[in-house]
C-alpha positions in Angstrom: 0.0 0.0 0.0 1.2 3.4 -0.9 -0.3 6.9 0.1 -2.7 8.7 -2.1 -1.0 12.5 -1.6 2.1 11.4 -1.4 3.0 8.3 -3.0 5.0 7.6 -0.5 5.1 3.6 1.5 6.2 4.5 4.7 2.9 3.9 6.7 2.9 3.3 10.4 -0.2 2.2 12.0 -2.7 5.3 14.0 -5.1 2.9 15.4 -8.5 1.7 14.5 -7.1 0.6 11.3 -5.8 3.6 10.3 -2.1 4.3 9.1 -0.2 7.2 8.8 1.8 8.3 6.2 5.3 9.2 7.7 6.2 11.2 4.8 3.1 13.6 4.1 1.4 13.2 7.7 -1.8 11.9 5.3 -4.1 9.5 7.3 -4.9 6.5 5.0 -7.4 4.0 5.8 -5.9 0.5 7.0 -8.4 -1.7 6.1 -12.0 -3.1 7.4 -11.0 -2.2 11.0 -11.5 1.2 10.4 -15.0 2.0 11.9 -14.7 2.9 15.7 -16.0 6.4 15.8 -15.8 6.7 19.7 -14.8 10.0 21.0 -12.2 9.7 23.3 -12.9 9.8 26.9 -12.3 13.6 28.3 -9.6 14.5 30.9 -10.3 15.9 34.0 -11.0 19.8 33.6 -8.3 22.0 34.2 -7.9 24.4 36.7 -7.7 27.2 34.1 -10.9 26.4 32.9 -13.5 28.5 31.7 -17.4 27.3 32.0 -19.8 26.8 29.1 -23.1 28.6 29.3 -25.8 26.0 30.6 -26.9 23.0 28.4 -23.6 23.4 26.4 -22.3 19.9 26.4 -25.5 18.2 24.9 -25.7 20.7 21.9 -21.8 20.0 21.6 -22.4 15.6 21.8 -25.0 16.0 19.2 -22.7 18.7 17.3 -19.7 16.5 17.1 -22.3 13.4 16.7 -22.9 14.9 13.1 -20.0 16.1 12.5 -18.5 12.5 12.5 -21.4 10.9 10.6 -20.4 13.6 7.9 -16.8 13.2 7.9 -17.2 9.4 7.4 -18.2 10.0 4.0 -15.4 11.8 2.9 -12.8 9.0 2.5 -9.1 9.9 3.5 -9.8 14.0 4.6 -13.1 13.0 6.6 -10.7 10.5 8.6 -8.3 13.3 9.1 -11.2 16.0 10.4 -12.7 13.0 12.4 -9.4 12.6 14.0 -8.9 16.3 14.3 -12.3 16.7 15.8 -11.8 14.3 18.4 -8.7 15.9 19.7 -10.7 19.4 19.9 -13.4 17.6 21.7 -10.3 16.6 24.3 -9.1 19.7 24.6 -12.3 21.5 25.1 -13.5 19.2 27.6 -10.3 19.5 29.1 -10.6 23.4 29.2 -14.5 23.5 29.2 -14.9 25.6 26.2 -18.2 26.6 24.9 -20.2 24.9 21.9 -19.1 27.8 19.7 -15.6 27.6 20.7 -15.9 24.2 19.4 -17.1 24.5 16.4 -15.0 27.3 15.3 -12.0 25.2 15.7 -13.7 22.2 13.7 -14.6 24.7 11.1 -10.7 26.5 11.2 -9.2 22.5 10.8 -11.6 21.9 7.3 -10.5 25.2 6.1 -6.4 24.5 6.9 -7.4 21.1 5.2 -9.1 22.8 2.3 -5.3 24.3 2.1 -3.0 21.9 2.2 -1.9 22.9 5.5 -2.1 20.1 7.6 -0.2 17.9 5.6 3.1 17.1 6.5 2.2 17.9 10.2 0.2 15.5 13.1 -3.0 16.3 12.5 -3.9 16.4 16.7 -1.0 19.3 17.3 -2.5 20.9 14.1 -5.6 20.9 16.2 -4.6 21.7 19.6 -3.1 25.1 17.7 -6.4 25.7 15.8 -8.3 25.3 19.4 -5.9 28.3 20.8 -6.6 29.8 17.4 -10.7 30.0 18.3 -9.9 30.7 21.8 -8.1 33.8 21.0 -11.1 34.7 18.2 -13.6 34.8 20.9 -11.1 36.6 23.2 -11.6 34.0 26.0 -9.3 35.0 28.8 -7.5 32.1 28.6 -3.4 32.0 27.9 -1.0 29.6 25.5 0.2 27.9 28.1 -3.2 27.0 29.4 -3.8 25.0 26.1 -0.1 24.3 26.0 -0.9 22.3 29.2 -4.2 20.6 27.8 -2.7 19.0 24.5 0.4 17.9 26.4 2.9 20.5 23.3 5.5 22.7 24.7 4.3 26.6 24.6 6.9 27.2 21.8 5.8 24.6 19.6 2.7 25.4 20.3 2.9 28.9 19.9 5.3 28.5 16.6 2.7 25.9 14.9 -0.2 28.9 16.0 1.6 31.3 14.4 2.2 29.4 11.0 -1.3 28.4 10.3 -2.6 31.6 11.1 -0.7 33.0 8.5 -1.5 30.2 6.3 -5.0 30.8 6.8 -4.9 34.3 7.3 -6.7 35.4 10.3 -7.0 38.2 12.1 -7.0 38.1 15.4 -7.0 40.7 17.8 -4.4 40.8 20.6 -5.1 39.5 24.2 -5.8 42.2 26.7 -4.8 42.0 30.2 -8.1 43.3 31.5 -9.9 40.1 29.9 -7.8 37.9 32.3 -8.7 39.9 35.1 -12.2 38.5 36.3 -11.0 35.0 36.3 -7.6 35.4 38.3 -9.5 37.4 40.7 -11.8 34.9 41.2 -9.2 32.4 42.1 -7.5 34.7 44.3 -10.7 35.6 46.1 -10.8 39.1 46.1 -13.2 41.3 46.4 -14.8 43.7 43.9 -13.1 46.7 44.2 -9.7 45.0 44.7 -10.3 43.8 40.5 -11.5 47.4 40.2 -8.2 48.6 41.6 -6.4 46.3 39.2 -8.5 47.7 36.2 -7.2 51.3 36.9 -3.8 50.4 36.8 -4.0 49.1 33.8 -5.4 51.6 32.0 -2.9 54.3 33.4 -0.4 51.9 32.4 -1.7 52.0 29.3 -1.8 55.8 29.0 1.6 55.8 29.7 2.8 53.5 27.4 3.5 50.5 29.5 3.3 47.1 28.6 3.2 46.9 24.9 4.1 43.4 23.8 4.2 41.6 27.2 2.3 38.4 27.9 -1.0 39.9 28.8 -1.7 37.3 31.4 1.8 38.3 33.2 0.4 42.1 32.9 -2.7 40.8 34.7 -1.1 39.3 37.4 0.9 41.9 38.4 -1.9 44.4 38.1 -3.6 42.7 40.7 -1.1 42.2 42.8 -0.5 45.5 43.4 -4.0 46.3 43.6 -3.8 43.8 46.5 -1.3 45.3 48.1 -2.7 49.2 47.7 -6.1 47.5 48.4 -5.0 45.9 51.7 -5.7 42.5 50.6 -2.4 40.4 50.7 -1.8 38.0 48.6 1.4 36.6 48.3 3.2 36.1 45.0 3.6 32.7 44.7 0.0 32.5 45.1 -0.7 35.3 42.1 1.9 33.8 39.9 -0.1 30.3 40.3 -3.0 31.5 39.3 -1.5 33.6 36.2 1.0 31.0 35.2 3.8 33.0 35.4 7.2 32.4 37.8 7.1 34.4 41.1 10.4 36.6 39.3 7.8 37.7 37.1 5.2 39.1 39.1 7.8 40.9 41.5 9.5 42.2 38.1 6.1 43.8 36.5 4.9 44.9 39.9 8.2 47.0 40.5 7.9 48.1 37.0 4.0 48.9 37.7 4.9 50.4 41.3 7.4 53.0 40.1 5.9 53.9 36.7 2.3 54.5 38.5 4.2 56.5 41.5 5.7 59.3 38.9 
């Protein structure tokens, strides 16, 4: 047996009778044993997670349901979106993304597809990076790192894989602001309202000054409310803010200081 894109006969096995071309990345079927659509049961949800509007999950089983049934008839590329779409399911479980989150990232894969794009590249990593890709279209405040974590890729390959196919497929995407991340740490830190309130002023006079143009927004965030915390009276250490904001303690004592003497001017 030799691929169909490729031509090429190096073909390792990718379960449930599927093979994989080692040259192209193509996913060929194997034979008869092809034919278990079984999603793959979801990981626990991570700590990061973010939590779908009520009744979510159904609409997404009976989503991804169809989505399967359709892929199934369209030979080798329907096997490669069905395998793609059971790795966004993962992650979204994982991460507890909304339906729409979902099915933009299903939607992002068929187009890269459409392109050529996913060839020569494992089609699950190719999904993990079009799952950030969707994240970061519906500006949901969570950070690389957090689906870094979920797919089990480093943040660079991640983050170099993201970059590539948004090019390919040419998105636009606005950038991450630190405010967006600002609710959710807070809420893990437990602080109260006008401590985050706190936090959004400094950003935005950080802002107006200039500061923190091309940083990690999440980092931004973090140190935000850490010195809101501190002005605010509401101590929290910053081990326990650079947990939350997945950033090293040097980090959040770095920006802070940075924050501290720029806001005291």
């Amino acid at each position: 047996m030799k691929c169909p894109g490729c031509g090429g006969r190096e073909l390792e096995p990718d379960g449930d009778g599927l093979l994989r071309c080692e040259g192209c990345g193509e996913i060929i079927d194997g034979g008869p044993a092809w034919g278990s659509f079984a999603v793959a049961p979801a990981e626990p949800a991570s700590e990061t997670a973010v939590a779908p509007p009520h009744g979510d999950a159904p609409v997404a089983d009976h989503a991804l349901q169809q989505w399967q049934a359709a892929v199934q008839l369209h030979g080798t590329s329907g096997r490669t979106l069905l395998l793609a779409s059971q790795e966004i399911e993962r992650l979204a479980d994982a991460l507890r993304l909304p339906t729409r989150v979902r099915e933009s990232a299903l939607e992002l894969f068929s187009e890269a597809l459409r392109r050529k794009l996913v060839r020569g590249r494992q089609t699950e990593r190719v999904a993990a990076a079009l799952t950030y890709a969707a994240i970061r279209q519906e500006r949901l405040p969570l950070t690389m790192d957090d689906v870094a974590t979920a797919s089990r890729l480093g943040r660079l390959e991640l983050g170099r894989l993201y970059r590539t196919l948004a090019r390919g497929l040419e998105l636009k995407v606005a950038p991450q602001a630190a405010a967006d991340f600002l609710p959710r740490f807070a809420k893990k830190l437990q602080l109260a309202d006008e401590t985050t309130r706190q936090a959004h002023l400094l950003l935005r006079q950080a802002a107006d000054a200039g500061y923190g143009q091309g940083m990690r927004p999440g980092a931004l965030a973090g140190a935000a409310l850490y010195l809101a915390c501190r002005e605010a009276g509401e101590p929290r250490s910053q081990k326990q803010v650079a947990q939350v904001a997945g950033i090293t303690e040097v980090t959040v004592r770095t920006r802070y200081q940075e924050l501290s003497r720029l806001l005291s001017k």
